[in-house]
N, C-alpha and C positions, 0 to 999 in steps of 0.2 A: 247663798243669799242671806243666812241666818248674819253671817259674820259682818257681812255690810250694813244689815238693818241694827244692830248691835251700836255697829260704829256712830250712827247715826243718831241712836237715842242717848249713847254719852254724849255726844256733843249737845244734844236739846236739853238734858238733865244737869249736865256740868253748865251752858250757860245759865240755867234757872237760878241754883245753886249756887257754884261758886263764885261766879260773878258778882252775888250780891254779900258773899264771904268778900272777897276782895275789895267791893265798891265801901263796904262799912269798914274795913282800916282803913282805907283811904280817908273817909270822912270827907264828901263835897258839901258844897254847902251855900248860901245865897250871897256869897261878894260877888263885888262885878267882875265879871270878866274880860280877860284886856281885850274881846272884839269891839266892846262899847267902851271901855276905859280908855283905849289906846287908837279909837277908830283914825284910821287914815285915806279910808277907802281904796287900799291898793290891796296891801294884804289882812289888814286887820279891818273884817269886816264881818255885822252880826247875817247869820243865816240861820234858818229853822232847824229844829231837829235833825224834821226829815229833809230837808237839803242837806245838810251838813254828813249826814247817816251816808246818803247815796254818790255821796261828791266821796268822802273817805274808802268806800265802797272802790269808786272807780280809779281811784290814787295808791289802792296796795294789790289792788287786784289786778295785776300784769301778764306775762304767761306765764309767772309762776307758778302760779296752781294748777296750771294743765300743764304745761312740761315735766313741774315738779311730781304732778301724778301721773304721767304717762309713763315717767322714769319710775317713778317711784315701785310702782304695782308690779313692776317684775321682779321685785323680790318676794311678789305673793299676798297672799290676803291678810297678813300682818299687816298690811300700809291700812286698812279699811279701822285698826283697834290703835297703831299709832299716830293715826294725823289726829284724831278727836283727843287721845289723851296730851298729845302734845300740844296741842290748838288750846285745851282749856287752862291745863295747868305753867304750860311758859308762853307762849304766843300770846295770848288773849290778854294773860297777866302782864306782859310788856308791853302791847301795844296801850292798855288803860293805861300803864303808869307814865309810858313816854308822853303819851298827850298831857294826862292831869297833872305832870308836872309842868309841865310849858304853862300851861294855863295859870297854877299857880306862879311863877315866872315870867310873866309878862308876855309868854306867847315866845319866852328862850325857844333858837333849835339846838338839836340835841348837843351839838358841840357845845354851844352856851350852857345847856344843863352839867356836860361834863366839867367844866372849868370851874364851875362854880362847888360842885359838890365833889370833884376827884382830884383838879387841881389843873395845875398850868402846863407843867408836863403833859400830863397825859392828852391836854385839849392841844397842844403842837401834834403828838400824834397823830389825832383821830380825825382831827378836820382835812390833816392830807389824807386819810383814809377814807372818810365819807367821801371825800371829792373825787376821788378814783373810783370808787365803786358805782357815783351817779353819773359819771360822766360814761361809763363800760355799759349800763344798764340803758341808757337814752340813746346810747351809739347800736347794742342789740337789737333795741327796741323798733327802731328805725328801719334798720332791713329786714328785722320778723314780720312786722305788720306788712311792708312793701313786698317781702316774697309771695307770705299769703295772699295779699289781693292781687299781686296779677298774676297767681296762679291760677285764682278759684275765677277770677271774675275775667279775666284778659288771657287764660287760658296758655299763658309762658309759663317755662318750664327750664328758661333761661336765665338765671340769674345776676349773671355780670354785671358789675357795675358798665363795661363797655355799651352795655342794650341801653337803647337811646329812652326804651318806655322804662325801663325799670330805673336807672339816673332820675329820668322825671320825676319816677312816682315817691322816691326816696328823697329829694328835693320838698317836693311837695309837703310832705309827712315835714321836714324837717322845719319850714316855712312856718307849720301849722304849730308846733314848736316852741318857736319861737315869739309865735303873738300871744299864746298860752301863758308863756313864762314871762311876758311882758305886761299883757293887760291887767287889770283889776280882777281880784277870783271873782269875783262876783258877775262878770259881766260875760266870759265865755264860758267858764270851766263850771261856774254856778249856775249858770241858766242849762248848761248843754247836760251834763254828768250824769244829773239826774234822771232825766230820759234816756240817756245810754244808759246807767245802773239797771233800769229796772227793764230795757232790752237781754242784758248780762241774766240776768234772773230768767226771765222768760224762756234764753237760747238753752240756759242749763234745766230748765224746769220741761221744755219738750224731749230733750236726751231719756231724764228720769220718767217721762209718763209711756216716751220709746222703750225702758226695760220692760214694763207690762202689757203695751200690744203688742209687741214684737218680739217679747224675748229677751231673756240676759242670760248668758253661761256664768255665773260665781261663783267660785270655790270657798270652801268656807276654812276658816285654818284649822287645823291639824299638827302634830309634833313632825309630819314625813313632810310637810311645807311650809315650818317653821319661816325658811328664807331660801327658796329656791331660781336665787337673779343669776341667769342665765350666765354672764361671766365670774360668776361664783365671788361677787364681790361685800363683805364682809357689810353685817347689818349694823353696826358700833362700828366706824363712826357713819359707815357712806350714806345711811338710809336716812340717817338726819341732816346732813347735807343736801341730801340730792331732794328732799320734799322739806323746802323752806319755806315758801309763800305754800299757807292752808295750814301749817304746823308751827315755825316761828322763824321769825325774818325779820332781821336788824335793819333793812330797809324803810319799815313800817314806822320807823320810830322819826324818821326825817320825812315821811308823811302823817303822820298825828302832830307832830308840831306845827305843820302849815293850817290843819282844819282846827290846833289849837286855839288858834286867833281869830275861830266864825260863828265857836258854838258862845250860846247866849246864856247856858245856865250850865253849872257844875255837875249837875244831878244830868244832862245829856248825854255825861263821858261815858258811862255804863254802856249804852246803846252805841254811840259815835262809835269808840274803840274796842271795846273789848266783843258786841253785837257784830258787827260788822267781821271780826276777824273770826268770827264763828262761822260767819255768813260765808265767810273764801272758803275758810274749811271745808265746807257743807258741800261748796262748789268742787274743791278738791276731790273732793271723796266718790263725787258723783262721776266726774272727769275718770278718775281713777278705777271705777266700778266698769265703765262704759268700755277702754282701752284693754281691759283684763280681759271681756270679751268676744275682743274684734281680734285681741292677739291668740286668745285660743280656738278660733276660726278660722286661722291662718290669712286672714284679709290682710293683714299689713306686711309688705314686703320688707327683708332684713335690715335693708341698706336705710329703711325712713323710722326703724324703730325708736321708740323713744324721742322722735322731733317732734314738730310743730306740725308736719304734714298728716300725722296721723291725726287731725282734729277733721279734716276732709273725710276720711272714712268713716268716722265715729259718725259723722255729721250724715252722713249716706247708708248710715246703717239703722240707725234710730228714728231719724224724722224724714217726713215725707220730702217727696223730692221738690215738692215746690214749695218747702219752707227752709229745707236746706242748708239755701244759702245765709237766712236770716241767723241764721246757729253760728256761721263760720262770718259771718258781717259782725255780728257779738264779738266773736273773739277777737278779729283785726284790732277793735277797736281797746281789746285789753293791752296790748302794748302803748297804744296810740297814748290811753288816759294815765299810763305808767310813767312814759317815757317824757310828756310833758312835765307831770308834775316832779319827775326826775329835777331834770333845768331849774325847774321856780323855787326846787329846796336848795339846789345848789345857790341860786342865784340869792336868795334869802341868806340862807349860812355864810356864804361871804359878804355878804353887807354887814351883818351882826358882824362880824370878826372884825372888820375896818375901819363896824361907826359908820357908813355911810348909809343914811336915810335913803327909803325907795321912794318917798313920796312922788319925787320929777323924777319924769322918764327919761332924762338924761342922766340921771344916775345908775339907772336899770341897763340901759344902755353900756355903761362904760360896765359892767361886768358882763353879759351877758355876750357881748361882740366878741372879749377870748376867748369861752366856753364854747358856742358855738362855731370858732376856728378848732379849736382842739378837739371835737366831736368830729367832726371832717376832715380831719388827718385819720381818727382813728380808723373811721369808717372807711377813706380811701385804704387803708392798710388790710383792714377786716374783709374787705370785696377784692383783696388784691392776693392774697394768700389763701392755699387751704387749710381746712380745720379750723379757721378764725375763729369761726361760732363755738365749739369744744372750746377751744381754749378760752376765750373771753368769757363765756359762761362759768368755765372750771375759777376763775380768779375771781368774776365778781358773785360767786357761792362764796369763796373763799372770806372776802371784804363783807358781802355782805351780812354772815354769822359772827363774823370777828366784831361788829358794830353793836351789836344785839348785848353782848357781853357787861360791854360802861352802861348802856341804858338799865340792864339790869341791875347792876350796880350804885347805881345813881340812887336808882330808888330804892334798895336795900340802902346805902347811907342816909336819905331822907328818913326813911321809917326808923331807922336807930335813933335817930335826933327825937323823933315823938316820940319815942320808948314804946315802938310800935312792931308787931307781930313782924320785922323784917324776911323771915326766913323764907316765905313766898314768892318772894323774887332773888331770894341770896342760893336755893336751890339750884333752881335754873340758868340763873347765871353760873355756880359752877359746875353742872354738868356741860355747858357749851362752852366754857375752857376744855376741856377735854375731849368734847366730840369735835371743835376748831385743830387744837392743838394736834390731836393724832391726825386729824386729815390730813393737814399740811406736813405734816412729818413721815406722812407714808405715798401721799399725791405725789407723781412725775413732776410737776407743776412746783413741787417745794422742793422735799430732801429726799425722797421716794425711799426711805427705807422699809424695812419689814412691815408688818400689821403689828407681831408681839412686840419690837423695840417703840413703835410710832407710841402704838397705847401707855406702855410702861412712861417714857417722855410727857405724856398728856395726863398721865395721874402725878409723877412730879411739879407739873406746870401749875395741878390744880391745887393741889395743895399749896403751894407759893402763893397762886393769887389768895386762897383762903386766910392765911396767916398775914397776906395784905389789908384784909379784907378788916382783919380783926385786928391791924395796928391803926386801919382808920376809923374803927369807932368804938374801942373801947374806950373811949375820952369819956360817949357819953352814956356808958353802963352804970 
């Protein structure tokens, strides 16, 4: 228990701290903001604080933080000292700079940030890489929430796309979607979020007050459980892969761009981004605490370790049984509030990329009608093969740390332009060339070579981009 409550006062102390290290070279400050400068009322729209806090809240908080800790915690009670140090010094630091540069930006999404501050090149890349990873993650998202609810609540254990309920329910889900990613944030996604965010809070705050009536097994780390994951798989690079969302997730940066355009003052970014991705952490870690648990009680049978099903036992082991379901109704809905706003940054990113105004919803329309054919291929493919989930999971880990990288980057070139403390976010960005680049060099899924040659490849890779890094700003030393 010592090693978890540890975990837990770095993250209270690092967000006290260094976030406000961070928030001061940023320097916000009182211009307007394009929610009121650029208002359109569809995406650029002003909202409070704390709306803005609790909408962002439910837009990066998906299953990654519980998959990411379910998986994560079997390499042991190390994950309780690395998602906090990870969460403050790269996570927290990216997810503030991706917003607060949009902000300053016009409310740019991230591809529009890369193009401007990396170049032209690199924005052909990464906008087909954004749009793969959010198209993989809203097609996930789709059937995770759908298995869980008519699991828990309809009581199937069936999952076929062929099951006439489970087609529906995944329809449904995709319906809901698509109005999400159409209508004005403000009118479903701003009015709904925030009463689902602070449900999310609630489901994961009855787990934690379940460790002390009931009991929690923790182990605290030690040198003999340094990293003890059960398929003996190596903690550099997989551990920062496999717990992305909680610790840091290039995903988060194509949602801080969308709540770039609702918050009303500069000085909100602290809270909005960098508070909020403390808050996943927080949830992460709890998630994490709770699985570590229930796996050394032998409650979770082999074949569900590490899914999405072990949120059902967590859920029946901690909280009473007729609140239960409210825990596991929480989490449905974390895919739900992911995988919408998945669509409405795709659906935004390619409008910026075209020039086409969202204002008339005939323009939203004519991008959104491909996307949502192309999600329904996936997903027919995804419910029609096994191992889908592994695999689609494995690739969009893959996209979604690879994205993480230019947003790092981005604002490491901004800050050299102020002749500004860069190194805060030029770190992190190149340690995740490195924990990118071996994964995929040692992944099945890539070039599956060794661990020692994958790593060796990822420290050449790092230093390339390093010496990139430094033919793009030494102009302005």
């Amino acid at each position: 228990m010592i090693t978890f409550l540890i975990g837990i006062l770095i993250l209270i102390f690092g967000y006290i701290f260094y976030s406000r290290f961070v928030e001061n070279i940023f320097s916000p400050d009182n211009r307007e903001t394009p929610a009121r400068k650029l208002f359109d009322g569809v995406d650029f729209v002003p909202m409070t604080k704390n709306r803005s806090s609790l909408v962002h809240l439910l837009n990066i908080a998906g299953m990654g933080p519980i998959i990411g800790a379910v998986q994560g915690i079997l390499f042991g009670p190390i994950a309780f000292i690395l998602i906090p140090l990870g969460c403050i010094f790269a996570g927290g630091v990216h997810d503030y700079f991706a917003g607060m540069l949009s902000v300053r930006n016009e409310g740019a999404q991230i591809t529009g940030l890369i193009n401007k501050y990396m170049g032209k090149n690199e924005f052909k890349f990464f906008i087909i890489i954004v749009s793969i990873m959010l198209l993989l993650l809203a097609t996930v998202f789709v059937y995770t929430a759908g298995d869980l609810f008519v699991e828990r609540f309809l009581g199937i254990n069936e999952f076929s796309i062929t099951n006439p309920i489970v087609l529906k329910t995944y329809l449904a889900i995709l319906s809901y979607f698509i109005l999400a990613t159409l209508f004005p944030i403000d009118k479903i996604i701003g009015k709904f979020y925030p009463i689902l965010g602070v449900m999310l809070i609630l489901g994961t705050g009855m787990i934690l007050a379940g460790f002390f009536i009931n009991g929690v097994n923790l182990e605290n780390l030690t040198l003999a459980n340094f990293n003890i994951h059960p398929k003996n798989l190596p903690l550099i690079p997989m551990f920062f892969m496999t717990v992305s969302c909680g610790l840091l997730s290039g995903f988060h940066s194509t949602q801080a761009t969308i709540i770039s355009r609702t918050i009303e003052n500069e000085k909100d970014g602290k809270r909005v981004f960098y508070g909020m991705m403390c808050l996943e952490s927080l949830i992460a870690i709890i998630w994490a605490a709770a699985a570590m648990d229930v796996y050394a009680l032998n409650l979770v049978p082999q074949n569900i370790i590490g899914t999405a099903n072990v949120v059902n036992i967590i859920a029946n082991k901690f909280v009473p049984l007729n609140l239960a379901f409210l825990v596991t109704l929480a989490i449905i809905i974390l895919p739900i509030t992911s995988g919408d706003t998945a669509l409405r940054g795709l659906r935004i990113t390619l409008a910026e990329a075209f020039g086409l105004s969202q204002k008339r919803i005939v323009n939203r329309l004519i991008i959104v009608i491909p996307i949502i054919a192309i999600v329904l291929l996936i997903l027919y493919w995804a419910k029609t093969h096994s191992d889908s989930f592994g695999f689609i999971w494995r690739y969009f880990t893959f996209f979604n740390q690879l994205i993480a990288i230019p947003t790092l980057l981005c604002a490491s070139i901004y800050l050299a332009k102020k002749k500004k403390n860069y190194y805060i976010t030029l770190i992190p960005a190149l340690f995740y060339v490195f924990i990118t680049m071996a994964f995929i060099f040692h992944e099945k899924i890539g070039f599956n070579l060794s661990t020692t040659a994958s790593n060796i490849i990822g420290i050449i890779l790092t230093i390339s981009i390093g010496i990139y890094f430094y033919k793009k700003v030494k102009i302005y030393a």
